[in-house]
GUKENU-524057 format. One line per 10 residues: number of its first residue (from 0); their letters; for each residue x, y, z of C-alpha. Coordinates in steps of 0.05 Angstrom, whole numbers, padded with zeros to 5 digits, m for minus. Layout:
N
NUM> A> X,Y,Z ~ ...
//
This chain:
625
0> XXXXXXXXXX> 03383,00249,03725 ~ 03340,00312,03732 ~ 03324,00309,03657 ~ 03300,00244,03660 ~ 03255,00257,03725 ~ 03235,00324,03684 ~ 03207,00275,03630 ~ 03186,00213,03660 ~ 03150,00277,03703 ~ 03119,00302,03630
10> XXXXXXXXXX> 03092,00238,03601 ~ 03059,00220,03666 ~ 03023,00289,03661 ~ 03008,00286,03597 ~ 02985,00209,03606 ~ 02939,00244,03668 ~ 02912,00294,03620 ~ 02885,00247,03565 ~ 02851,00216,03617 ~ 02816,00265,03635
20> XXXXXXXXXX> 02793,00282,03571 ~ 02763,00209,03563 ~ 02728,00222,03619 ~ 02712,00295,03607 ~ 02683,00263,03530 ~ 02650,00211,03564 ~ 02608,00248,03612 ~ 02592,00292,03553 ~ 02563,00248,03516 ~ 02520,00211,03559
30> XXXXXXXXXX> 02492,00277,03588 ~ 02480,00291,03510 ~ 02455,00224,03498 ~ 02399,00233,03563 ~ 02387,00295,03542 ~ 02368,00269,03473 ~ 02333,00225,03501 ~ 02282,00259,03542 ~ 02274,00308,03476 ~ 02258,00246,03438
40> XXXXXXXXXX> 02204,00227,03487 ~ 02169,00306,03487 ~ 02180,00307,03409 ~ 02148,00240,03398 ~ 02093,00252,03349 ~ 02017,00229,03373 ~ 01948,00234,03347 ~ 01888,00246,03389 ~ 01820,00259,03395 ~ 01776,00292,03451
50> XXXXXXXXXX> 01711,00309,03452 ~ 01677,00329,03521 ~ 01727,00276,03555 ~ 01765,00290,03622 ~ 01823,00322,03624 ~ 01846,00249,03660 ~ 01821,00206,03605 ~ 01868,00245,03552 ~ 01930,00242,03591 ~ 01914,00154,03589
60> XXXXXXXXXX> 01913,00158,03520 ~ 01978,00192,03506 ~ 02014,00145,03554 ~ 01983,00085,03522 ~ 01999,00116,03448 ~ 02069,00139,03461 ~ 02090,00092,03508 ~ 02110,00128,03572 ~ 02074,00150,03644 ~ 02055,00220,03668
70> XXXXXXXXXX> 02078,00243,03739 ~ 02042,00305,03778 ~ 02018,00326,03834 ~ 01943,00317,03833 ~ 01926,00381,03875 ~ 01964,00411,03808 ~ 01921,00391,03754 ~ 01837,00392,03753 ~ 01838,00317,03728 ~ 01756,00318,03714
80> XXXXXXXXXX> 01773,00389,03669 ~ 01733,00368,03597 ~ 01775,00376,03542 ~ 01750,00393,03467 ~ 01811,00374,03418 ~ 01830,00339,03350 ~ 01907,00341,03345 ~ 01938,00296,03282 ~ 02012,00282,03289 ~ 02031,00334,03336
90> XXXXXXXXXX> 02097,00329,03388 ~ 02082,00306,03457 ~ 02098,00373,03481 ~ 02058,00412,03432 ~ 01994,00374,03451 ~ 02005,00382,03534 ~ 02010,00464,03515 ~ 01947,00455,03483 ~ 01911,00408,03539 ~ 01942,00439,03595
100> XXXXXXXXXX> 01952,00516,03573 ~ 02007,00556,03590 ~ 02043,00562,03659 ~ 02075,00492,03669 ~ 02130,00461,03653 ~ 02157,00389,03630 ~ 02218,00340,03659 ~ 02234,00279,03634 ~ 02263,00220,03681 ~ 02270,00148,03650
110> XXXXXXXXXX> 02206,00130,03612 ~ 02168,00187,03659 ~ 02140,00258,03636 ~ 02141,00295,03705 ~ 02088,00357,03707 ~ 02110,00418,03743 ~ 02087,00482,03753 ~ 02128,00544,03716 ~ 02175,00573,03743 ~ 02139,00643,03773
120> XXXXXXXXXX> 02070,00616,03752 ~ 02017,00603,03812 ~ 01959,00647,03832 ~ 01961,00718,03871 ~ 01919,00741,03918 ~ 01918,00824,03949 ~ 01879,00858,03986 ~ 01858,00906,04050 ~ 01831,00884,04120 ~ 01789,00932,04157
130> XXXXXXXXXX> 01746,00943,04207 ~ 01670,00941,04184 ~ 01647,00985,04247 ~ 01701,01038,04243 ~ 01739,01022,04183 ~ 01803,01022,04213 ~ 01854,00976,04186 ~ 01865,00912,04217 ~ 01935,00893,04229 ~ 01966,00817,04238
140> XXXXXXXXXX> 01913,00790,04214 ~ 01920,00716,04177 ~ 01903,00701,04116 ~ 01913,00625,04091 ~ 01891,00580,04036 ~ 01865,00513,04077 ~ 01877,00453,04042 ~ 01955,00482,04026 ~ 01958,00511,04094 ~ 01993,00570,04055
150> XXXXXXXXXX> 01982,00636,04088 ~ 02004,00701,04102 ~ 01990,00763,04159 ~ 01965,00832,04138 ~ 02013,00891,04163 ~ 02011,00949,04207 ~ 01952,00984,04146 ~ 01913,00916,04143 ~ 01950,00903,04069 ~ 01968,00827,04051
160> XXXXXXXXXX> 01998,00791,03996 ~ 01992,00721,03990 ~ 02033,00689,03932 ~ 02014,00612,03908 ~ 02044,00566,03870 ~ 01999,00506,03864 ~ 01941,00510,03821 ~ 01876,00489,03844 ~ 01812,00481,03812 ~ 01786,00527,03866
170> XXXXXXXXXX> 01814,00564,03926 ~ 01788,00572,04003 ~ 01814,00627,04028 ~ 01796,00634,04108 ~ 01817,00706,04139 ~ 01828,00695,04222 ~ 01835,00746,04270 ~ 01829,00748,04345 ~ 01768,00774,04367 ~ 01743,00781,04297
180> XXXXXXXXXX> 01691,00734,04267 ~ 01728,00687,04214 ~ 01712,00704,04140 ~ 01721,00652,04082 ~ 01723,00668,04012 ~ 01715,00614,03949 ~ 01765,00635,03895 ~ 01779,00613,03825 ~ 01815,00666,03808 ~ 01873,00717,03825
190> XXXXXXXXXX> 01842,00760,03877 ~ 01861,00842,03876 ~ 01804,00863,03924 ~ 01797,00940,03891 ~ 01754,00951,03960 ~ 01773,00933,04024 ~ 01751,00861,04059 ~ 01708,00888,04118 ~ 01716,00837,04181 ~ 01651,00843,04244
200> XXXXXXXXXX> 01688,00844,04314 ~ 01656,00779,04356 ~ 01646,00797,04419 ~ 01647,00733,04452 ~ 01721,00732,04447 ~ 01763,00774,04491 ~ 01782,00850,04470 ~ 01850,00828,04479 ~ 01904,00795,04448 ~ 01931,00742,04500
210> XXXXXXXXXX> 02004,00708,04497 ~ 01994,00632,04481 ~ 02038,00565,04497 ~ 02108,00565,04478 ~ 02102,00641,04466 ~ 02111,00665,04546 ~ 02177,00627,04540 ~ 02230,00684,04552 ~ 02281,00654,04492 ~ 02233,00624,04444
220> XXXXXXXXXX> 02184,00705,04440 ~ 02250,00721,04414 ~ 02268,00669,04367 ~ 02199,00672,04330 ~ 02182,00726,04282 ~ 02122,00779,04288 ~ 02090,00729,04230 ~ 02093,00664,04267 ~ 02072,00694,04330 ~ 02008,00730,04301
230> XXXXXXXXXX> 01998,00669,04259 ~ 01996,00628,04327 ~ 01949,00664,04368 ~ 01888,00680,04306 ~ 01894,00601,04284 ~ 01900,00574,04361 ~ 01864,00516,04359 ~ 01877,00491,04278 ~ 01938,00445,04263 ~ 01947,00403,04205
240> XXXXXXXXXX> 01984,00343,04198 ~ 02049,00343,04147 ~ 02098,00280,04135 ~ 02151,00327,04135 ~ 02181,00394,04137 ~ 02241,00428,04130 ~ 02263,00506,04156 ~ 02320,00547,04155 ~ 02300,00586,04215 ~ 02218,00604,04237
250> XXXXXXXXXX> 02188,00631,04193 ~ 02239,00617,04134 ~ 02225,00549,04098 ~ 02173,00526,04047 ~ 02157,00600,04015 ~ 02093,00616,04051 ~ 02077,00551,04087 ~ 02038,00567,04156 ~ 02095,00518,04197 ~ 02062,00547,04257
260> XXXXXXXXXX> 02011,00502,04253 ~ 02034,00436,04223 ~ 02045,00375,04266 ~ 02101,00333,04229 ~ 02125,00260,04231 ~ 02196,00285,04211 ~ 02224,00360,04222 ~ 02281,00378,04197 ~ 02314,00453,04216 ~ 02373,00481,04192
270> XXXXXXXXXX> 02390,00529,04240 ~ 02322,00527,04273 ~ 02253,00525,04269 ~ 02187,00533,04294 ~ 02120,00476,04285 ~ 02053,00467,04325 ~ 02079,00391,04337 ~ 02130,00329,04325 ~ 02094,00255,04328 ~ 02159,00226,04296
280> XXXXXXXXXX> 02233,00259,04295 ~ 02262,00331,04305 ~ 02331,00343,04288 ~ 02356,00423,04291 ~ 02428,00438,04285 ~ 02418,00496,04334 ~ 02344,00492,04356 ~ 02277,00467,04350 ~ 02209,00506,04388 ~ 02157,00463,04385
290> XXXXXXXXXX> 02081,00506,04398 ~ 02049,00439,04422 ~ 02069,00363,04432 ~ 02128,00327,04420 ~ 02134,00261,04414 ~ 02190,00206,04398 ~ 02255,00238,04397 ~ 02282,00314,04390 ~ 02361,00321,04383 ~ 02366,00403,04386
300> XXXXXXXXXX> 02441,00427,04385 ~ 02433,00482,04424 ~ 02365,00480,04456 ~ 02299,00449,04455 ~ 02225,00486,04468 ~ 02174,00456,04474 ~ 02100,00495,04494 ~ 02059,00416,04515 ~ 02085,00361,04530 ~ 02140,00316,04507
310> XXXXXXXXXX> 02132,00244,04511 ~ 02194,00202,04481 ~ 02263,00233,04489 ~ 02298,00305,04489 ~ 02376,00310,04469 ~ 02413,00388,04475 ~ 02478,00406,04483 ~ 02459,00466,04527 ~ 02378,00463,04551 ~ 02316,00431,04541
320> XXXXXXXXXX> 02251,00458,04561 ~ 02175,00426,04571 ~ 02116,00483,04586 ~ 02072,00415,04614 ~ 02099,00335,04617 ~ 02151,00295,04600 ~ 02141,00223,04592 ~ 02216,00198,04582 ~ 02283,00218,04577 ~ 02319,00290,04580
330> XXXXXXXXXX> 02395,00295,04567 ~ 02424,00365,04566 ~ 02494,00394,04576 ~ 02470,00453,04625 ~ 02391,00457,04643 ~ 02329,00419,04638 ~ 02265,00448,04658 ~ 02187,00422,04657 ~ 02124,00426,04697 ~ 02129,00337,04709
340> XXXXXXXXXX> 02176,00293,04699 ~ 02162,00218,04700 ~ 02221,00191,04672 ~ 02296,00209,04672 ~ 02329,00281,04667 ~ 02396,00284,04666 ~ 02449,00342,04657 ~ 02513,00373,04667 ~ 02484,00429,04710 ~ 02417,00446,04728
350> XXXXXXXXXX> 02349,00401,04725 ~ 02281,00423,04760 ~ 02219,00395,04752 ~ 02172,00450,04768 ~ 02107,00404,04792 ~ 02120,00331,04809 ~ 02179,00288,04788 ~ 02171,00209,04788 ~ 02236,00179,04768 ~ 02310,00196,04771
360> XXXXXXXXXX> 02341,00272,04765 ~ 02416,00268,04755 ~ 02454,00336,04758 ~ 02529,00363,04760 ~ 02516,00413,04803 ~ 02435,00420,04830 ~ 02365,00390,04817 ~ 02306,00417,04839 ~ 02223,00394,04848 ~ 02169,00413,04878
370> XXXXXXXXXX> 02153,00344,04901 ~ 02180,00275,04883 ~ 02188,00199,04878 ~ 02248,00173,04867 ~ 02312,00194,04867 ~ 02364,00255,04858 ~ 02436,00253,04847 ~ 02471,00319,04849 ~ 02540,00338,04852 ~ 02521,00395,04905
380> XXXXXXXXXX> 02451,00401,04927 ~ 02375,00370,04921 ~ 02317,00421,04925 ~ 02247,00392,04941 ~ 02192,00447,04961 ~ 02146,00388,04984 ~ 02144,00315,04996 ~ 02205,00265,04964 ~ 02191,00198,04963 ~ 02258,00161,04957
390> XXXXXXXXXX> 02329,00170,04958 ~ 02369,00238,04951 ~ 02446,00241,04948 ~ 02477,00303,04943 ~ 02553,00327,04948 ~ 02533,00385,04992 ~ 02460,00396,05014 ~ 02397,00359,05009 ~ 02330,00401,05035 ~ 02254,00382,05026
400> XXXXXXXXXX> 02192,00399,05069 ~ 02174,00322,05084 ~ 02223,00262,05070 ~ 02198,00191,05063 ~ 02266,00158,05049 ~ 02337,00164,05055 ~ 02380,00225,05042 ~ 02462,00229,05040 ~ 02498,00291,05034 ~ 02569,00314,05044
410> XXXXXXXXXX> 02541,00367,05093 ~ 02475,00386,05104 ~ 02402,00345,05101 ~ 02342,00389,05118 ~ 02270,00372,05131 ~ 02226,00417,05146 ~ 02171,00371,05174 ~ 02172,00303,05182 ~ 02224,00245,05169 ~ 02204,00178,05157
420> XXXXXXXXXX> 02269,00151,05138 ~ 02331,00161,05145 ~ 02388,00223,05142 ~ 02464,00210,05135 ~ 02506,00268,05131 ~ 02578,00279,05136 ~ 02563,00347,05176 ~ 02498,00361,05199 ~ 02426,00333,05199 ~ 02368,00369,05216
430> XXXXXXXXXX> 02297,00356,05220 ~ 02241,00415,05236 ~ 02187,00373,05274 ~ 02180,00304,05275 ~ 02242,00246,05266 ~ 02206,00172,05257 ~ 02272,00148,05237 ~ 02348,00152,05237 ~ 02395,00210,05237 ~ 02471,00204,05225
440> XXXXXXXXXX> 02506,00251,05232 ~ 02584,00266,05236 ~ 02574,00330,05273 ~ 02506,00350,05296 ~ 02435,00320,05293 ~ 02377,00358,05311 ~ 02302,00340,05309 ~ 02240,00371,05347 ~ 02211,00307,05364 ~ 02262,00242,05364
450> XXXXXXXXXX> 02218,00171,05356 ~ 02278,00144,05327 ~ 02352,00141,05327 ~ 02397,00191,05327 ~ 02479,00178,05317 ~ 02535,00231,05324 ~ 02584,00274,05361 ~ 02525,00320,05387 ~ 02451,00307,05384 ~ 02390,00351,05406
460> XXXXXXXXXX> 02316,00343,05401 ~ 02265,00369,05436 ~ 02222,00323,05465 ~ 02249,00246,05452 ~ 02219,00176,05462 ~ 02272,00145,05416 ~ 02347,00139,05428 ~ 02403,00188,05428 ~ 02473,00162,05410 ~ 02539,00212,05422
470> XXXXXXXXXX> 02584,00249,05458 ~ 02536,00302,05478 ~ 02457,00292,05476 ~ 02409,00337,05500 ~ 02340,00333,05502 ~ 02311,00400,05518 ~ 02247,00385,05543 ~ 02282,00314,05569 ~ 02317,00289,05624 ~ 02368,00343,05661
480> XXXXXXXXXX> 02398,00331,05734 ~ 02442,00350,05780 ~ 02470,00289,05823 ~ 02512,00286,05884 ~ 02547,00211,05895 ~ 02597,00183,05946 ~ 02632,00119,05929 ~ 02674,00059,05960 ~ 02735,00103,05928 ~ 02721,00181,05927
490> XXXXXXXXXX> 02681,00212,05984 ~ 02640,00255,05928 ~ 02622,00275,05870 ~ 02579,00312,05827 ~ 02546,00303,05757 ~ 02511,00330,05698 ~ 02464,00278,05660 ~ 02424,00297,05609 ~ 02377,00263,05559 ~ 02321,00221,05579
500> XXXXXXXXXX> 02303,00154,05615 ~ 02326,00107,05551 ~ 02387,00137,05551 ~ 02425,00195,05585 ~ 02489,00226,05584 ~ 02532,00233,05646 ~ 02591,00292,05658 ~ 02621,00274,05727 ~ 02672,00306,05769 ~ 02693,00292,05836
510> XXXXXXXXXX> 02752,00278,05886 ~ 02788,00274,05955 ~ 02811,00331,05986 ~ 02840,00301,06053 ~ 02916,00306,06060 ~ 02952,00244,06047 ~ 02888,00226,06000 ~ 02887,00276,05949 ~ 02849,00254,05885 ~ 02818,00289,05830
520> XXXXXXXXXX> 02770,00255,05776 ~ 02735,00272,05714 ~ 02680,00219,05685 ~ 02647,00219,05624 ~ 02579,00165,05616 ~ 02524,00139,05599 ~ 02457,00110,05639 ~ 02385,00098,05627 ~ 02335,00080,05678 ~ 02279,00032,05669
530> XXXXXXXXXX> 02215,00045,05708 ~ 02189,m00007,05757 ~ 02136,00036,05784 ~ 02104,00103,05796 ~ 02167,00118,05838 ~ 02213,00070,05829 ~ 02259,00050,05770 ~ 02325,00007,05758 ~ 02381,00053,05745 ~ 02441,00032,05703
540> XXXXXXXXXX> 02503,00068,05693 ~ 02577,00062,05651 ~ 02629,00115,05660 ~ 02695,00130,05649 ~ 02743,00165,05692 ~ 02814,00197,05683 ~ 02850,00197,05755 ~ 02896,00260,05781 ~ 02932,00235,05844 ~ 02993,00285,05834
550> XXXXXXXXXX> 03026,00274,05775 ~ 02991,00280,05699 ~ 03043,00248,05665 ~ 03017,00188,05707 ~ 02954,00157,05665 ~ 02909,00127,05721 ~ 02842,00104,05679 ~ 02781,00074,05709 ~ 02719,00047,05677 ~ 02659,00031,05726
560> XXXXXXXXXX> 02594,m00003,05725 ~ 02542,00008,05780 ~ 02472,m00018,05787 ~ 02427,00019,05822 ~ 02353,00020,05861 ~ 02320,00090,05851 ~ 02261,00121,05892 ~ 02230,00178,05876 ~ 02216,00224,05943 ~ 02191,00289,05898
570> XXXXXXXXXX> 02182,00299,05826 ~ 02243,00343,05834 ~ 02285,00296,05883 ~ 02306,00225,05884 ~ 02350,00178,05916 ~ 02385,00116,05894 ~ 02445,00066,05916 ~ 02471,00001,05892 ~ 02533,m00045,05885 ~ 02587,m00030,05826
580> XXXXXXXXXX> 02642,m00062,05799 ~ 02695,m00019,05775 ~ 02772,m00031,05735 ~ 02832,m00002,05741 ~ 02886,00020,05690 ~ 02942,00053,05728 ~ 03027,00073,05720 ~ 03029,00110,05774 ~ 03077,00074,05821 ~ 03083,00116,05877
590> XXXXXXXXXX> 03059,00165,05917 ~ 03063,00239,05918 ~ 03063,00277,05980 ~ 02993,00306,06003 ~ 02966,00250,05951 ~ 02927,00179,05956 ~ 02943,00123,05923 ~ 02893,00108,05871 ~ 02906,00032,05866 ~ 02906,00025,05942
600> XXXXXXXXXX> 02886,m00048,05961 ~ 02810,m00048,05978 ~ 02756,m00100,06004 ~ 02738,m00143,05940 ~ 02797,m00125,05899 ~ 02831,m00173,05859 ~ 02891,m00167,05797 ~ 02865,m00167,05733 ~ 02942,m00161,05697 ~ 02991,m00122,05702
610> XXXXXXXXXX> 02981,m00055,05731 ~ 02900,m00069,05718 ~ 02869,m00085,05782 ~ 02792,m00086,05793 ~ 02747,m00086,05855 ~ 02663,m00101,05875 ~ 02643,m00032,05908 ~ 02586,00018,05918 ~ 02551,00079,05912 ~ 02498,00130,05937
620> XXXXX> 02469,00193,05905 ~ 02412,00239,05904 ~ 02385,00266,05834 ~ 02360,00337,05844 ~ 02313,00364,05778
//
């Protein structure tokens, strides 16, 4: 058995292996067979003739004569060049040597002769920056070919090196330095300047060298090399447009390639890298900084910079930043950050929109503006220096100077000023100065000045022309009395009422303390009074009352109703009296010596139900304060 899987295990090997040597052959040959081919096509033989034509002229005629196309880069080759030549039956190659000269190189693809460059070939350029006034050197200095947007920065002894590949008929080469005039110089050659290049100070720039855009961003003056930086602040102000560009990380892409200052439809970055602007798509797998404007969509897997604005949308796993506006949509796992937002920002932790935010923030944990319309959702708390127009949730804490809206929070909305709107809150609500609206509160409500509506356990306000709802409201600069009542059933009483003439709060205590009639009562109420006169007002007034008439384990409970006439005798003293109709819950029954009998038959009285017995009666107190 084991023999047999042994060889059946053999020949299916060896089956395997001859295989792969067809396939091995086969590959072989047709990479010898293309190969052949494209020597074919550069050892085709061709006759010419040339005399004073353009360089362009002779390149048609070989593709008509032998049958193929040329392919090159036009800033590579001076097409308008005159060539002088009589070649008779020489290889394609040998006469493109002699047209062309040395320093390129030849591919073939399909029925196409592709130009290139040589490998190491491409033009130099050396040399010394000083100053022409002291002759000091001049450091960080940038040197650039234009039209390639190739360039370089002298170091710390003014030296530069500037290394390009492309051939050019001629070369502009523009030397920029802050607070130094600009100097161009027309090349057709390699330069190696044997005396220095002297550069004039201008004195209509500033002495200094100032921090630009992105560059005052505390991550990014980190990320970007002494080259890109210098390169950034002598060119501020020139950008060129590119289709594309790829980096490793700033600085390190294209060999020479000024990315500082190219504005790209697509960017590509490695690791990460560093452009004047996006008008397309930005894809870094760990960053992009961006010196000017982005637009369209950046996707940064780390973080996103960017020193202008950003109109379109910004993706990061961890932050996103915008030195001006953002037009859109920001998504980032931990913080987003820019001067306006009129759009969405959204995030795990942290989003702040330094200026003005019109649209949504949504955040795990806080958002912040300085002023806003819209709305903010945070797990914990909403930040707004100035006015927010709209609607703020928040798990904990909501807080902004002026509100014109409706905030929610678990426990605590704050406005410093005014409220125009309204404030729910599972704890507390608070408004500074001025409440045109509606507080709700589960604990305490508190405004200055109350022209609204205010609803929980304890309210206070200052002054208030609005409406106080709760167990306890006081009105500081409001209503606050002391009355002293008698009644058809308790001889007298006394009471606390507090709030103002809309509505009050009354805290009553009173009682019998003749033997034989023994009573104790505590109250709890509301009232408000509505003004017939100068001195005279309709006074209404609910309470209810928990009766002690010797035992506590007896629940005697009374509610009462009692319309009143009120005349005012001093601004401090007034008196007032009325019918009142009044219900009675009771299970005490019996007596208890020394007490009364709180469901004592009366004039008026009547049974409601069992052990609920009601009765028409009367009172008459004087307010004091």
């Amino acid at each position: 058995m084991f023999y047999f899987y042994c060889q059946n295990l053999f020949m299916g090997s060896l089956f395997t292996s001859l295989r792969l040597d067809r396939f091995i052959l086969f590959v072989i040959f047709i990479t010898f067979s293309l190969s052949s081919f494209a020597q074919q096509l550069l050892q085709k033989r061709i006759s010419i003739v040339a005399q004073h034509t353009p360089l362009k002229e002779v390149l048609n005629q070989l593709e008509t004569r032998g049958g193929f196309y040329f392919s090159y880069n036009s800033d590579l080759l001076d097409e308008a060049k005159k060539i002088n030549a009589q070649l008779n039956n020489q290889t394609v190659e040998a006469i493109l040597n002699q047209v062309l000269g040395p320093g390129y190189r030849y591919q073939v693809s399909g029925n196409h002769i592709i130009i290139k460059l040589a490998s190491g070939q491409g033009i130099i350029f050396t040399g010394q920056l000083i100053e022409a006034e002291t002759g000091r050197p001049i450091e960080y200095a940038s040197v650039y070919e234009k039209s390639l947007m190739a360039g370089t920065v002298t170091d710390e002894q003014g030296n530069f090196k500037l290394h390009i590949r492309q051939s050019l008929p001629s070369y502009e080469l523009v030397i920029s330095k802050v607070s130094y005039t600009d100097t161009v110089l027309r090349l057709q050659k390699d330069l190696s300047a044997e005396k220095p290049i002297a550069l004039k100070r201008s004195f209509s720039e500033l002495e200094s060298v100032s921090v630009i855009g992105v560059q005052q961003h505390w991550l990014a003056k980190r990320l970007i090399n002494t080259k890109e930086r210098f390169s950034s602040i002598n060119l501020d102000g020139y950008f060129a447009k590119q289709p594309y560009q790829f980096s490793l990380l700033p600085g390190l892409g294209s060999k020479n390639r000024l990315k500082s200052q190219t504005i790209n439809k697509f960017s590509f970055n490695l690791i990460g890298g560093y452009t004047a602007g996006v008008r397309g798509f930005e894809l870094g797998t760990a960053f992009n900084i961006v010196q000017q404007d982005m637009q369209y969509v950046q996707i940064g897997g780390l973080f996103n910079i960017v020193g202008g604005n950003a109109n379109g949308v910004q993706f990061a796993c961890v932050y996103n930043y915008v030195a001006k506006d953002v037009e859109g949509v920001q998504f980032a796992g931990v913080y987003n950050n820019a001067a306006n937002v009129a759009g969405v920002q959204a995030t795990g932790a942290v989003s702040w929109a330094r200026q003005e935010l019109n649209g949504v923030q949504a955040s795990g944990v806080f958002n912040s503006a300085y002023s806003g319309k819209g709305a903010q959702f945070s797990g914990f708390a909403n930040w707004v220096d100035s006015t927010f127009e709209g609607f703020q949730a928040a798990g904990a804490i909501n807080h902004n100077e002026q509100l014109d809206g409706v905030q929610c929070a678990g426990l605590l909305n704050y406005t410093q000023e005014q409220t125009d709107g309204v404030q729910i809150a599972g704890g507390i609500n608070i408004t500074r100065k001025i409440l045109n609206g509606t507080q709700i509160g589960g604990l305490f409500n508190y405004a200055r000045i109350v022209n609204g509506t205010q609803l929980g356990l304890i309210n206070i306000a200052d002054t208030s022309s609005g409406l106080s709802l709760g167990l306890i409201n006081i009105i500081l600069k409001g209503k606050h009395s002391i009355d002293v009542t008698t009644t058809e059933w308790q001889p007298y009483s006394i009471a606390y009422k507090s709030g103002n003439d809309r509505l009050y709060n009354i805290f009553q205590v009173g009682g019998n303390l003749k033997d034989r009639e023994k009573m104790l009562s505590i109250g709890y109420g509301i009232g408000n009074a509505i003004r017939l006169g100068s001195k005279t007002a309709l006074v209404q007034e609910a309470t209810f009352n928990t009766i002690y008439a010797g035992n506590w384990n007896d629940q005697n409970l009374m509610g009462r109703y009692q319309l009143m006439f009120q005349y005012q005798l001093h601004p401090k003293l007034k008196m007032y009296g009325g019918p009142a109709f009044s219900v009675l819950y009771h299970e005490q029954q019996r007596t208890y010596e020394g007490f009364g009998i709180p469901f004592a038959s009366r004039n008026l009285s009547f049974d409601m139900g069992h052990n609920v017995k009601a009765w028409i009666g009367w009172t008459l107190g004087v307010s004091l304060f």
